[in-house]
DRENPA-3360 file (N, C-alpha, C; in nm, 2 decimals, always signed):
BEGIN
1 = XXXXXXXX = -0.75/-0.19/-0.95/-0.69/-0.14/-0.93/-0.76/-0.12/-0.99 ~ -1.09/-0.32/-1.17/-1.13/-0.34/-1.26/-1.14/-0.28/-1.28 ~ -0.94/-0.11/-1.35/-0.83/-0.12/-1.30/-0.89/-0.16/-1.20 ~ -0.65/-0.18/-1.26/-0.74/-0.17/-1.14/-0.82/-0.11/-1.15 ~ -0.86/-0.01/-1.19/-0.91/+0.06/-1.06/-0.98/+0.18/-1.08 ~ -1.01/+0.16/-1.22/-1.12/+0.24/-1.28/-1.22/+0.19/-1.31 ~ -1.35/+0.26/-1.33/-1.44/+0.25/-1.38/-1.42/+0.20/-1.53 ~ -1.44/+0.07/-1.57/-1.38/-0.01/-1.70/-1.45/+0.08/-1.83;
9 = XXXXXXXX = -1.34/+0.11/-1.95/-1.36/+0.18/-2.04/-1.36/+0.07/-2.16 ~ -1.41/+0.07/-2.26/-1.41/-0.05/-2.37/-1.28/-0.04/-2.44 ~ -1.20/-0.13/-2.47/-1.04/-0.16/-2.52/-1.07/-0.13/-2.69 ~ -0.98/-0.01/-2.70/-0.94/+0.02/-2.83/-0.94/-0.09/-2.93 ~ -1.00/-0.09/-3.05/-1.04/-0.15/-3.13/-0.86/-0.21/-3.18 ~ -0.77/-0.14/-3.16/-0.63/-0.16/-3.21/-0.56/-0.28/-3.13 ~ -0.64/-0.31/-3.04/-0.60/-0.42/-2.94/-0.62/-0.55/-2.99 ~ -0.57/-0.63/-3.02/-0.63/-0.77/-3.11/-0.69/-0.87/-3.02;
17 = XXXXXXXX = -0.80/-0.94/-3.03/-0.83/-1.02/-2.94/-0.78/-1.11/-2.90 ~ -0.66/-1.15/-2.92/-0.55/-1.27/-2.81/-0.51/-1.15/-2.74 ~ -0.42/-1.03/-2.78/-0.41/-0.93/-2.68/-0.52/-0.92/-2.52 ~ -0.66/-0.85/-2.59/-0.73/-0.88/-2.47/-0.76/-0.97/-2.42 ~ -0.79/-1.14/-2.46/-0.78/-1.24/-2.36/-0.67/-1.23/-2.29 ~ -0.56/-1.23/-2.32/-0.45/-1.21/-2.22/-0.45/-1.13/-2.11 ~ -0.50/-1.01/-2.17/-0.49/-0.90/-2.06/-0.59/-0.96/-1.94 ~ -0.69/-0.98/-2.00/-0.84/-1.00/-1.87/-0.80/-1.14/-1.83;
25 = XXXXXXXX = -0.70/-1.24/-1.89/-0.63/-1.39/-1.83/-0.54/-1.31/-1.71 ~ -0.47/-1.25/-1.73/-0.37/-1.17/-1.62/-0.42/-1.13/-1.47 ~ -0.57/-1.03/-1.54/-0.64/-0.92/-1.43/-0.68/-1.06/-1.37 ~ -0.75/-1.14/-1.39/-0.79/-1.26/-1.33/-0.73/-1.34/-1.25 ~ -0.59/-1.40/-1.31/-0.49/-1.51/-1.20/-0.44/-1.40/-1.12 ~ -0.42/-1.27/-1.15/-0.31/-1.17/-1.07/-0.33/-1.11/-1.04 ~ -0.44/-0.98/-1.11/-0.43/-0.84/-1.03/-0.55/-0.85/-0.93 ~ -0.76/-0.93/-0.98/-0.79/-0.95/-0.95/-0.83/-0.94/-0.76;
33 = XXXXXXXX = -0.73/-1.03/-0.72/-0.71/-1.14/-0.59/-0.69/-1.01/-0.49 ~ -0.63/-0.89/-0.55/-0.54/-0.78/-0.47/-0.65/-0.71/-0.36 ~ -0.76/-0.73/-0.41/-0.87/-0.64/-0.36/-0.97/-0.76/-0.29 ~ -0.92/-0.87/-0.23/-0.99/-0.93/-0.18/-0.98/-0.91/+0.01 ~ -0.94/-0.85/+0.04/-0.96/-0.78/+0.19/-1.06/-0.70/+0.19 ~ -1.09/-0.62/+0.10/-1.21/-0.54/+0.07/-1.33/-0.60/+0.03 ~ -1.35/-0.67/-0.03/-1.51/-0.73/-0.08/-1.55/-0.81/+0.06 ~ -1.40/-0.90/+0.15/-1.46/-0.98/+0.23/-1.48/-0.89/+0.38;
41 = XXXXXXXX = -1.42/-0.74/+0.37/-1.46/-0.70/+0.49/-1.57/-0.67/+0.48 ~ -1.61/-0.60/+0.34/-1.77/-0.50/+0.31/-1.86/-0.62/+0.35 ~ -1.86/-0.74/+0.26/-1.95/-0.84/+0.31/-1.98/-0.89/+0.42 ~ -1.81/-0.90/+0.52/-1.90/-0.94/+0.67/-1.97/-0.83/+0.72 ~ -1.96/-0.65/+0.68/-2.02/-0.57/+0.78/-2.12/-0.57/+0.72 ~ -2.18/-0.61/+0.60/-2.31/-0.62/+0.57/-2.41/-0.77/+0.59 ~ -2.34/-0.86/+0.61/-2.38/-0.94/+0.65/-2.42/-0.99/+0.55 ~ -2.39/-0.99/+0.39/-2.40/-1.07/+0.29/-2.48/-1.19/+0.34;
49 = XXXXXXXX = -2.54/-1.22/+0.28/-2.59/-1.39/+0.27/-2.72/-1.45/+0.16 ~ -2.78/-1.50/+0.21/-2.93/-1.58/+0.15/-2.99/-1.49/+0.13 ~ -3.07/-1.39/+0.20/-3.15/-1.28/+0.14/-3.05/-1.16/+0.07 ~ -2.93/-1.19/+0.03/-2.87/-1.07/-0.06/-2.89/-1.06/-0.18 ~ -2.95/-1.03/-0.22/-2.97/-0.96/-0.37/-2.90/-0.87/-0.47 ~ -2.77/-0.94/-0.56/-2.66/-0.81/-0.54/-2.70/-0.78/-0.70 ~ -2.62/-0.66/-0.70/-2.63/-0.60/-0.85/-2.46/-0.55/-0.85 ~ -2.34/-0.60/-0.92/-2.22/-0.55/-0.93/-2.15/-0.50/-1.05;
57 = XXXXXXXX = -2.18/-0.35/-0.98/-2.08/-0.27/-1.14/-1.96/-0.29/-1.14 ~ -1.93/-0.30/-1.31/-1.78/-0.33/-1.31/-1.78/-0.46/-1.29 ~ -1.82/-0.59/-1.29/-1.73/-0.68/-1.19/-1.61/-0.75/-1.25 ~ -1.60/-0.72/-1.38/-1.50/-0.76/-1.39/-1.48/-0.86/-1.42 ~ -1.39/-1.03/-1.36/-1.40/-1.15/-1.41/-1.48/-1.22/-1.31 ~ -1.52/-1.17/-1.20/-1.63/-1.21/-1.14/-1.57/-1.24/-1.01 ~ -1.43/-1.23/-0.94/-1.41/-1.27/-0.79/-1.51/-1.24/-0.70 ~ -1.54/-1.12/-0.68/-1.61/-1.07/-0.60/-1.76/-1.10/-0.61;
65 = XXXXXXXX = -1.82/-1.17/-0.68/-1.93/-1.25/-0.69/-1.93/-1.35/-0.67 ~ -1.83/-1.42/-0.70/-1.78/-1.57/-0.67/-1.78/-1.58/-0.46 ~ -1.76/-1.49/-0.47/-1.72/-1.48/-0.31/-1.90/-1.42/-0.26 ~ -1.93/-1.32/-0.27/-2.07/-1.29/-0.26/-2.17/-1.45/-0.27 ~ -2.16/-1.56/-0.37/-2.22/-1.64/-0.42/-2.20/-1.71/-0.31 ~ -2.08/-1.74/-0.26/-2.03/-1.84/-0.19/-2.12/-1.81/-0.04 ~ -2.11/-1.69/+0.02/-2.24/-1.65/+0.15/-2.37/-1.70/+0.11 ~ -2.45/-1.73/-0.01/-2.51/-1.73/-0.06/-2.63/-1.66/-0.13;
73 = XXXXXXXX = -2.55/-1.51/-0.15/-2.62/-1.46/-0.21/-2.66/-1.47/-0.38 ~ -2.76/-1.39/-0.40/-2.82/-1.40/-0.58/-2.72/-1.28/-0.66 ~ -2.65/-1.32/-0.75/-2.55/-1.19/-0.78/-2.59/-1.15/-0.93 ~ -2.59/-1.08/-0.95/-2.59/-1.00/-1.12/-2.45/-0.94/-1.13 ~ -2.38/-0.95/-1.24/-2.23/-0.87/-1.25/-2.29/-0.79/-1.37 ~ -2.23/-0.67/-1.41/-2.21/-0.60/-1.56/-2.12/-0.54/-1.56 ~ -2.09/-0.55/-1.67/-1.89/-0.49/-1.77/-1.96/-0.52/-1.88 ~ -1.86/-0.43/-1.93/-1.81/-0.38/-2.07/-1.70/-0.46/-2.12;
81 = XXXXXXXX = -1.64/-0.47/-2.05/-1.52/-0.59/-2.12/-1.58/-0.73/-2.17 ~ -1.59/-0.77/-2.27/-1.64/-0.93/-2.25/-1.55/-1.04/-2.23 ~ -1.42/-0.99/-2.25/-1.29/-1.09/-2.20/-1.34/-1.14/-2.06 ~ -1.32/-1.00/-1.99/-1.33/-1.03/-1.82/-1.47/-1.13/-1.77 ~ -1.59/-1.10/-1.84/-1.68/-1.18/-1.82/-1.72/-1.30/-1.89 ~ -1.63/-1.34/-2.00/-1.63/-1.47/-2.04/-1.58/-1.53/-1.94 ~ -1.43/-1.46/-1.84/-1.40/-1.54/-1.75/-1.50/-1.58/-1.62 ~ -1.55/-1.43/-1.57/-1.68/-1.44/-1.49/-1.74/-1.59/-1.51;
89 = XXXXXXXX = -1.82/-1.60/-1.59/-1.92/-1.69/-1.69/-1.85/-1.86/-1.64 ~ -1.72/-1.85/-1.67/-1.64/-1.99/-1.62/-1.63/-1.97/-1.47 ~ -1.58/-1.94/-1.38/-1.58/-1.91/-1.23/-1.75/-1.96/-1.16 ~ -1.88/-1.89/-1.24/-1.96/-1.91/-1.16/-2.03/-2.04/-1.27 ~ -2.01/-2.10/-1.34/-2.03/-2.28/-1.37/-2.17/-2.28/-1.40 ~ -2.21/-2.21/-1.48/-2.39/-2.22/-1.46/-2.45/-2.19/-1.38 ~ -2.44/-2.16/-1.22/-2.50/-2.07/-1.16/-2.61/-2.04/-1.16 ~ -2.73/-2.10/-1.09/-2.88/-2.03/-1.12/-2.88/-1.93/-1.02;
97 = XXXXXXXX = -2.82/-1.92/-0.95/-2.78/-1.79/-0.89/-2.69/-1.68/-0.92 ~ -2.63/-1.69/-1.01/-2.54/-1.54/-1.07/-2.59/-1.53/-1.23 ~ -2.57/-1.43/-1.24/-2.60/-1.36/-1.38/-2.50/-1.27/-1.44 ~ -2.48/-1.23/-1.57/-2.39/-1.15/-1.58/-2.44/-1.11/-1.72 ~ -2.42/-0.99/-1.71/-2.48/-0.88/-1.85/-2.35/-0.82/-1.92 ~ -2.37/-0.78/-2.04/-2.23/-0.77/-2.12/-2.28/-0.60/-2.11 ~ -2.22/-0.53/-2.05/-2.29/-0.34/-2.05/-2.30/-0.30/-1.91 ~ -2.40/-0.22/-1.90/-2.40/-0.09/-1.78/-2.53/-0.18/-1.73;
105 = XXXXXXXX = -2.56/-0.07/-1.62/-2.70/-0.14/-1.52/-2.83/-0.12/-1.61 ~ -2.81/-0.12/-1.64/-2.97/-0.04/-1.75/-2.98/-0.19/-1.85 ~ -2.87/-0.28/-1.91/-2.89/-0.34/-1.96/-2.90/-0.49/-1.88 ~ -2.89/-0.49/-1.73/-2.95/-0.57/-1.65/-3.09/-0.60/-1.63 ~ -3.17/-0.48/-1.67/-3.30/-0.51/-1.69/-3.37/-0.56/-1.52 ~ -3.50/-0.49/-1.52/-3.57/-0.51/-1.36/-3.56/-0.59/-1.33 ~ -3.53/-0.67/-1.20/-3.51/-0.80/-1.07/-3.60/-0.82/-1.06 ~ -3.66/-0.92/-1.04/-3.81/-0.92/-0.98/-3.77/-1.03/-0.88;
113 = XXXXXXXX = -3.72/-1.04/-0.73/-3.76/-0.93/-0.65/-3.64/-0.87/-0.68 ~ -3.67/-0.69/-0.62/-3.57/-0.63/-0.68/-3.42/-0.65/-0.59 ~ -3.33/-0.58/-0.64/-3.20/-0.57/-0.62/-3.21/-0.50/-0.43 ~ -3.18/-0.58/-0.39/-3.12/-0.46/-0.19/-3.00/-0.45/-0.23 ~ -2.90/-0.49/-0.30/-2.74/-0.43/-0.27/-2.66/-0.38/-0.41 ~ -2.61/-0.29/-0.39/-2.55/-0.27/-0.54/-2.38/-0.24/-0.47 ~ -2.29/-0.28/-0.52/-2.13/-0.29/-0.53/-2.08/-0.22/-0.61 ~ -2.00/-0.13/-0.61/-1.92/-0.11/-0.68/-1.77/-0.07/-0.63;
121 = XXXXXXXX = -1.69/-0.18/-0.67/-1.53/-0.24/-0.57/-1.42/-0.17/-0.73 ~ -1.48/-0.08/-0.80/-1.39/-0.02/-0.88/-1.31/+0.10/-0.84 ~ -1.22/+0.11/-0.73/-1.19/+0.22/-0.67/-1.16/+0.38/-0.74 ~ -1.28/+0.48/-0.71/-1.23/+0.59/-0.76/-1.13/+0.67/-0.76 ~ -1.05/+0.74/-0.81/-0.90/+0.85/-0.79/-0.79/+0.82/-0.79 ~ -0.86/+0.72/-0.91/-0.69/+0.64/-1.00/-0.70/+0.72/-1.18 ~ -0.77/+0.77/-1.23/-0.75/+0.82/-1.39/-0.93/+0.93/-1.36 ~ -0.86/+1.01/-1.48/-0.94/+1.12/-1.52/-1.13/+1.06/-1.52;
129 = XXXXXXXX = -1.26/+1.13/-1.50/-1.32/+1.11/-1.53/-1.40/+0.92/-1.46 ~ -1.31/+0.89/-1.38/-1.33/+0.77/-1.28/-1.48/+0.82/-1.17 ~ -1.49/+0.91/-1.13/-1.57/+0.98/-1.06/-1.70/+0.97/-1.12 ~ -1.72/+1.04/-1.24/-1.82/+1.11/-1.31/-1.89/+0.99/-1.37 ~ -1.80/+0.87/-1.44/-1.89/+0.77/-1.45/-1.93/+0.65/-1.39 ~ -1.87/+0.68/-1.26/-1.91/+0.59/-1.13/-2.08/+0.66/-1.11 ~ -2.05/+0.79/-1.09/-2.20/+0.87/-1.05/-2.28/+0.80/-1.16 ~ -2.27/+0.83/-1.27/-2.37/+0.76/-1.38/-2.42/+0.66/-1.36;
137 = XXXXXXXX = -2.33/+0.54/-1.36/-2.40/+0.41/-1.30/-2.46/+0.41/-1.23 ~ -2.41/+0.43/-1.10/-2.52/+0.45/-0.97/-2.64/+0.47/-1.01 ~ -2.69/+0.65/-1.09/-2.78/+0.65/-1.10/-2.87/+0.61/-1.15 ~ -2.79/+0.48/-1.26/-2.90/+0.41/-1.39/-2.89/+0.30/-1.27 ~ -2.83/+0.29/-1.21/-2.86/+0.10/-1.13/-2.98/+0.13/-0.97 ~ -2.97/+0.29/-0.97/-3.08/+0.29/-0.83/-3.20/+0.26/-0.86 ~ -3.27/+0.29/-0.98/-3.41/+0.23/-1.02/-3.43/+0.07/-1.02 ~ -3.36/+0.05/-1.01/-3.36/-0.15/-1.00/-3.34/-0.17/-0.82;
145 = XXXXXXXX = -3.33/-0.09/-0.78/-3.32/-0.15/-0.63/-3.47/-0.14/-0.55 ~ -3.49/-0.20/-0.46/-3.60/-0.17/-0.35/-3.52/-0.07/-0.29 ~ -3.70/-0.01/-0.22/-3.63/+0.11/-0.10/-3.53/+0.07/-0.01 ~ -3.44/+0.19/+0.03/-3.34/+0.18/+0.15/-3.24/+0.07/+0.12 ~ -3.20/+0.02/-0.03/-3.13/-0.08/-0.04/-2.95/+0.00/-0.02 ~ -2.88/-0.09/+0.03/-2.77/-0.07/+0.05/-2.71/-0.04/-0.12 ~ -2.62/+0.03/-0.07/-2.45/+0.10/-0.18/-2.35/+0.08/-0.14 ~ -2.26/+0.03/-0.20/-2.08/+0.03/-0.15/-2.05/+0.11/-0.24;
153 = XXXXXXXX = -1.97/+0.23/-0.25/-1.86/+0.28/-0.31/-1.76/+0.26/-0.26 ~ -1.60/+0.27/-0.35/-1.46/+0.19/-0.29/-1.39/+0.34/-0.39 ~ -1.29/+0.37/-0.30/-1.16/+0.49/-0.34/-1.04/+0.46/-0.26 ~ -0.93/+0.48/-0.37/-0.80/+0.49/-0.27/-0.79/+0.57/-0.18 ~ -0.70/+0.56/-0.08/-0.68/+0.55/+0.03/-0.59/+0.71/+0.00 ~ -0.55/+0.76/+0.12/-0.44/+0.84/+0.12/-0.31/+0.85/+0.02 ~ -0.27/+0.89/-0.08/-0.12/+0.90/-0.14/+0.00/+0.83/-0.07 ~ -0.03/+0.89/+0.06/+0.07/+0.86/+0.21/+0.10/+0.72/+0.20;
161 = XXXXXXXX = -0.08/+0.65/+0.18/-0.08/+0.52/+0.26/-0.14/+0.41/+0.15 ~ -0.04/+0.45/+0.01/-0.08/+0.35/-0.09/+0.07/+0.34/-0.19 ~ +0.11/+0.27/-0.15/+0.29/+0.25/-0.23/+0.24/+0.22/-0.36 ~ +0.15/+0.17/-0.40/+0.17/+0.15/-0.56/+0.13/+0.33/-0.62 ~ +0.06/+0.41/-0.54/+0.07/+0.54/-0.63/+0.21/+0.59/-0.71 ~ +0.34/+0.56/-0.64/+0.41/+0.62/-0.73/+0.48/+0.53/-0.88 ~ +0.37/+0.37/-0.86/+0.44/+0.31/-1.04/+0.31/+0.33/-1.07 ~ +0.21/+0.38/-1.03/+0.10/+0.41/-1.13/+0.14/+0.55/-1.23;
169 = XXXXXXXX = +0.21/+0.65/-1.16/+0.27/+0.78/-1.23/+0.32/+0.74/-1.38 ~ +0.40/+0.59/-1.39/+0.43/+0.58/-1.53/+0.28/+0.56/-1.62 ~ +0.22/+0.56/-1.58/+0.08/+0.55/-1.66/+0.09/+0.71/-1.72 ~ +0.16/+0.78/-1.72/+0.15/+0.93/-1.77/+0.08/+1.00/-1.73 ~ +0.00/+1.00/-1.60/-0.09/+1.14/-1.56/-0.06/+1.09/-1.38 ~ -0.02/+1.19/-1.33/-0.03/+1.13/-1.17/-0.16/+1.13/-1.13 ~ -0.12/+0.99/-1.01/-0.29/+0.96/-0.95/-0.30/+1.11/-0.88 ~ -0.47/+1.13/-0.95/-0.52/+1.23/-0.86/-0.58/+1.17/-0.70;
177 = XXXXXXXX = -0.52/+1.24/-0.60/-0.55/+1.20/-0.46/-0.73/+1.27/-0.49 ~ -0.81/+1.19/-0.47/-0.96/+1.18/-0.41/-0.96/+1.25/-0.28 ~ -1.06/+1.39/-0.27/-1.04/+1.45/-0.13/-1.12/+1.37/-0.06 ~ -1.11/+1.40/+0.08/-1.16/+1.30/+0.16/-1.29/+1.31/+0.17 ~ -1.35/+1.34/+0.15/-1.54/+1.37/+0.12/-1.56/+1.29/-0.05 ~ -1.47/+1.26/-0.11/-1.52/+1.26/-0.24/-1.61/+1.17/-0.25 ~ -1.63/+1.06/-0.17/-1.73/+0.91/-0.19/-1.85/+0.98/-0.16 ~ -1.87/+1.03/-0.07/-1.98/+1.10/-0.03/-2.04/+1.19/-0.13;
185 = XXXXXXXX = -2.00/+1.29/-0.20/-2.01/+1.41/-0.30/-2.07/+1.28/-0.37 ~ -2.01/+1.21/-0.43/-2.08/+1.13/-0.55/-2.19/+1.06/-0.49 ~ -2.19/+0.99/-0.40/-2.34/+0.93/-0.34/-2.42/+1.02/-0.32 ~ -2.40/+1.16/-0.32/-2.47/+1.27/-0.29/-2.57/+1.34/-0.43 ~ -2.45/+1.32/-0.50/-2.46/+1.40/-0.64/-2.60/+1.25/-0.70 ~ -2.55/+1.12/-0.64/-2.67/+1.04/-0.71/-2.79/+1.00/-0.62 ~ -2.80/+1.09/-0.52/-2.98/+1.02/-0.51/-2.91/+0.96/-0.36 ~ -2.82/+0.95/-0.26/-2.78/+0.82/-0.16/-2.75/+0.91/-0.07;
193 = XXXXXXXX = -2.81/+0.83/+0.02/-2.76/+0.87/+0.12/-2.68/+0.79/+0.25 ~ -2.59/+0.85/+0.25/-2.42/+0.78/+0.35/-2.46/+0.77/+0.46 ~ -2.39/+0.59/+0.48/-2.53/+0.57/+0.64/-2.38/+0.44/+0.66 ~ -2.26/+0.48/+0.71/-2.15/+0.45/+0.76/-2.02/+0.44/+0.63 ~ -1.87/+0.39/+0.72/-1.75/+0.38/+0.58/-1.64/+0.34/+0.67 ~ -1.51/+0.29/+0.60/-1.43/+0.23/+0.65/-1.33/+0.21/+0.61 ~ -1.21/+0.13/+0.63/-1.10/+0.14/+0.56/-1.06/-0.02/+0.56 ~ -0.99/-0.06/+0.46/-0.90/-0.20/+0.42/-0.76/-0.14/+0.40;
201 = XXXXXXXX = -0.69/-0.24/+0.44/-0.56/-0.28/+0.40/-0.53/-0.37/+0.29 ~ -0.53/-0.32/+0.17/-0.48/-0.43/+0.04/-0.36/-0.44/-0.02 ~ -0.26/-0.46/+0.04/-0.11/-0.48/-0.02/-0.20/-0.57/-0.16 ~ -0.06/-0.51/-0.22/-0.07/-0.57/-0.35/+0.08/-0.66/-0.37 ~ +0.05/-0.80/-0.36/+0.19/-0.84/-0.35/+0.22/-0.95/-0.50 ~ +0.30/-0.95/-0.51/+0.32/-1.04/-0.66/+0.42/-1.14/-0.64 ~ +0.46/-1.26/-0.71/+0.57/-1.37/-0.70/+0.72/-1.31/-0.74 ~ +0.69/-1.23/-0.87/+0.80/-1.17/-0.89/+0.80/-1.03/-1.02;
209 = XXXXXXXX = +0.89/-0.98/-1.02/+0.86/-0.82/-1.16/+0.81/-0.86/-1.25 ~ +0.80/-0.99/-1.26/+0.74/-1.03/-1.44/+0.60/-1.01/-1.44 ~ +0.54/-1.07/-1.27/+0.41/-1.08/-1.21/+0.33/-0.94/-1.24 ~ +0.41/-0.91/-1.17/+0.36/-0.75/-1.10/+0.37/-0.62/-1.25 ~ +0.41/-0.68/-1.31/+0.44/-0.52/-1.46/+0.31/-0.63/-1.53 ~ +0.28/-0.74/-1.54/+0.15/-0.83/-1.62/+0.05/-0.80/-1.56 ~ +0.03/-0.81/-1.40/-0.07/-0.79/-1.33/-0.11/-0.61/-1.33 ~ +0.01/-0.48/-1.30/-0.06/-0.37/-1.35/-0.13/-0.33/-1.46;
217 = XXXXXXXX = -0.07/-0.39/-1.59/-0.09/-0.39/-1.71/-0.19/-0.41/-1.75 ~ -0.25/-0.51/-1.71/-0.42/-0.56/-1.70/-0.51/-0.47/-1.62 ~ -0.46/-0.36/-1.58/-0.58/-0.29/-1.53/-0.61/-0.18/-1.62 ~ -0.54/-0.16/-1.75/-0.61/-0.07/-1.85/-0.59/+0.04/-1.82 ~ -0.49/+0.10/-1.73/-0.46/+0.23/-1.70/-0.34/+0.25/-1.74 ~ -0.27/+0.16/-1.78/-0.15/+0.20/-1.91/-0.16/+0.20/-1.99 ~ -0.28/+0.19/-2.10/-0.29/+0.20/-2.20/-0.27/+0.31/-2.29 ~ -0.30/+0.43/-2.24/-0.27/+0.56/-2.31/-0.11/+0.57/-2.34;
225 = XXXXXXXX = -0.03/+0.49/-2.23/+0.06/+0.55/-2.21/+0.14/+0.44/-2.32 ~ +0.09/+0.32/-2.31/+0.17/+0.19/-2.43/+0.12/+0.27/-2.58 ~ -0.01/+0.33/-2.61/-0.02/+0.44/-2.71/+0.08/+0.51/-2.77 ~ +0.13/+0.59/-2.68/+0.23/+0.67/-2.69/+0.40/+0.63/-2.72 ~ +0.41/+0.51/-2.70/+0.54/+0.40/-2.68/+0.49/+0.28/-2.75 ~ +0.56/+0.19/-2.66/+0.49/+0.03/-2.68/+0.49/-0.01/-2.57 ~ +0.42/-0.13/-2.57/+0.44/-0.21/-2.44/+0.59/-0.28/-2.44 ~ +0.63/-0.28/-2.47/+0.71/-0.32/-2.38/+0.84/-0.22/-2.34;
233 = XXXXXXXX = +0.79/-0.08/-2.36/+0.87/+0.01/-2.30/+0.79/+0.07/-2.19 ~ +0.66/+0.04/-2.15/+0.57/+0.08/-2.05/+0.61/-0.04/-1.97 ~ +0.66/-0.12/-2.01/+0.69/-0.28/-1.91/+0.83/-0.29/-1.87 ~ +0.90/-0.17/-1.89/+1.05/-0.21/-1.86/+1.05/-0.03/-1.81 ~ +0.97/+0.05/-1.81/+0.95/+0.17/-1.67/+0.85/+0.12/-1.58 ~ +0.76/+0.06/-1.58/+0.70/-0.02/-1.43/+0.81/-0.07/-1.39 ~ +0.90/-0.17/-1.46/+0.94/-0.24/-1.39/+1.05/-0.18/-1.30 ~ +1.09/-0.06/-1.35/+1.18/+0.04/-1.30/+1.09/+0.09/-1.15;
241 = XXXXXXXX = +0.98/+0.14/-1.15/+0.94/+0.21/-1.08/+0.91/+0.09/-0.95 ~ +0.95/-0.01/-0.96/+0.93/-0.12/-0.88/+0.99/-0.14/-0.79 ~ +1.13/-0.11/-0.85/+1.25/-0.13/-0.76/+1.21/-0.10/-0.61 ~ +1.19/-0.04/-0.57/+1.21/+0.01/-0.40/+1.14/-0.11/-0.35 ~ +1.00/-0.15/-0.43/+0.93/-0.25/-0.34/+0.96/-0.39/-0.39 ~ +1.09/-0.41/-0.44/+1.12/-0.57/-0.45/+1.20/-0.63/-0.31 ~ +1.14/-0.76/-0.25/+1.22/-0.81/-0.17/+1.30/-0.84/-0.19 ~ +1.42/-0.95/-0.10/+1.52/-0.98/-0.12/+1.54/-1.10/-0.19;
249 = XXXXXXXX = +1.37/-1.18/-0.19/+1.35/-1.33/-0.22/+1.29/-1.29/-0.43 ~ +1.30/-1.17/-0.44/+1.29/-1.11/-0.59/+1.06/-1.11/-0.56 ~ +1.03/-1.14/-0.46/+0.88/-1.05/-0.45/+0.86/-0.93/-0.46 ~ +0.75/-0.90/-0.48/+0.70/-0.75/-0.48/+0.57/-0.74/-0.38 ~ +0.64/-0.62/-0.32/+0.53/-0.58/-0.20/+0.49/-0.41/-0.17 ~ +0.36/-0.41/-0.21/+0.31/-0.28/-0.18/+0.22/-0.26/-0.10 ~ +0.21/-0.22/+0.00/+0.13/-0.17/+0.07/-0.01/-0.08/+0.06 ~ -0.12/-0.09/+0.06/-0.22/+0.00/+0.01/-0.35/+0.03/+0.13;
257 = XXXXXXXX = -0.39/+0.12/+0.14/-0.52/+0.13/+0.19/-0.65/+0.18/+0.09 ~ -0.74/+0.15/+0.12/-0.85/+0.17/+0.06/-0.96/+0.20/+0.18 ~ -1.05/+0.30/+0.10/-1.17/+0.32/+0.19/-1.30/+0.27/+0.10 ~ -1.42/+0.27/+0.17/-1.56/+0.24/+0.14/-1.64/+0.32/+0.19 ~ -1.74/+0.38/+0.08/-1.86/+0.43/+0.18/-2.03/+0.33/+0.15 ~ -2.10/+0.38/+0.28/-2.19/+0.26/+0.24/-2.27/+0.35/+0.23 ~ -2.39/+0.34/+0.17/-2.51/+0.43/+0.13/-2.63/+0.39/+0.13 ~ -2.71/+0.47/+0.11/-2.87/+0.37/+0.13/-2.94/+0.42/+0.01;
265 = XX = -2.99/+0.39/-0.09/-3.11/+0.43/-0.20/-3.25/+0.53/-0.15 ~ -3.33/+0.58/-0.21/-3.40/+0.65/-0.13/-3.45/+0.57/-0.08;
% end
């Protein structure tokens, strides 16, 4: 949503560090897992495997490399959080096949051989300025790739056809809907060229409201808003905004779509 579902911002110095282990312990058992229809459809249409070479912005605590790893490809992750990639760091167990860099792509340093795939499963047109530093990355991580290497870009889906848009609203800025060209404009704006795209289905489902206000919470897009309040008045209007999509067994179930575009380096 790593948010979800922004392009990851470094956590306010005000945040204590049991705070952030907690947070990036949360994104990990819970929010994490929500976006796994998407890494494993991108993967089968690209055919992930032995010759994949990945480079993954954002990764966050590392699911999506753990899974990439498992086809057997070579993965590199970078974040800015170092909570989420100390977790990374535990998931892939020494690994002479994954790597993971504490920063942007620039501090991953040249592949030799280089990089064919770069990821990026941080969905854009969830918070301000999500766009603009997606484009950046891109363009510091395309110098590490061989020619014609593959791109994933990931954005929410339609307003229509994503039920958690309206508890993301308590985050204090509504989600801006992404027009439907926008993956493209940005692969455009960096050097890529769009060479197919697609859509997943990622309900976001949780055990129960305790789940589900812990698991949003970890995606660092309520932060501005626990600023302005505290957490636990940002934790008891999620949990408000939840209502419609609680079952009758006390689950939470939201329904989501997401799209991908695939792109090619020069």
């Amino acid at each position: 949503m790593t948010p979800t579902l922004v392009q990851h911002r470094p956590h306010k110095a005000s945040a204590t560090s049991a705070e952030a282990g907690t947070r990036a312990r949360d994104w990990a058992e819970i929010q994490e897992r929500m976006l796994v229809p998407l890494y494993e459809a991108v993967y089968e249409r690209l055919e992930v495997g032995a010759a994949s070479r990945l480079l993954a912005l954002g990764c966050g605590s590392g699911l999506a490399l753990l899974i990439a790893r498992t086809r057997g490809a070579t993965v590199t992750g970078v974040d800015t959080d170092s909570d989420r990639l100390a977790l990374a760091r535990e998931r892939m167990d020494g690994s002479p096949t994954a790597r993971l860099v504490d920063g942007g792509p620039g501090d991953a340093g040249p592949a030799r051989p280089a990089y064919n795939l770069i990821t990026a499963f941080q969905p854009i047109g969830c918070g301000a300025g999500d766009a603009e530093d997606l484009e950046q990355a891109l363009k510091d991580a395309v110098g590490l790739t061989e020619r014609r290497s593959l791109v994933v870009l990931t954005g929410w889906g339609p307003p229509e056809r994503c039920a958690t848009s309206g508890v993301l609203r308590v985050a204090g800025e509504r989600r801006r809907s992404a027009h439907r060209d926008a993956l493209e404009d940005i692969a455009a704006r960096a050097g890529l060229n769009p060479d197919g795209s697609g859509r997943v289905a990622c309900p976001f489902g949780y055990a129960d409201v305790d789940s589900a206000v812990r698991g949003l919470m970890s995606t660092g897009l309520y932060d501005a808003a626990v600023r302005e309040t505290d957490q636990a008045q940002v934790g008891k209007e999620i949990a408000e905004a939840l209502h419609d999509h609680r079952r009758p067994d006390g689950t939470v179930w939201m329904p989501n779509v997401f799209r991908y575009l695939i792109a090619r380096t020069p």
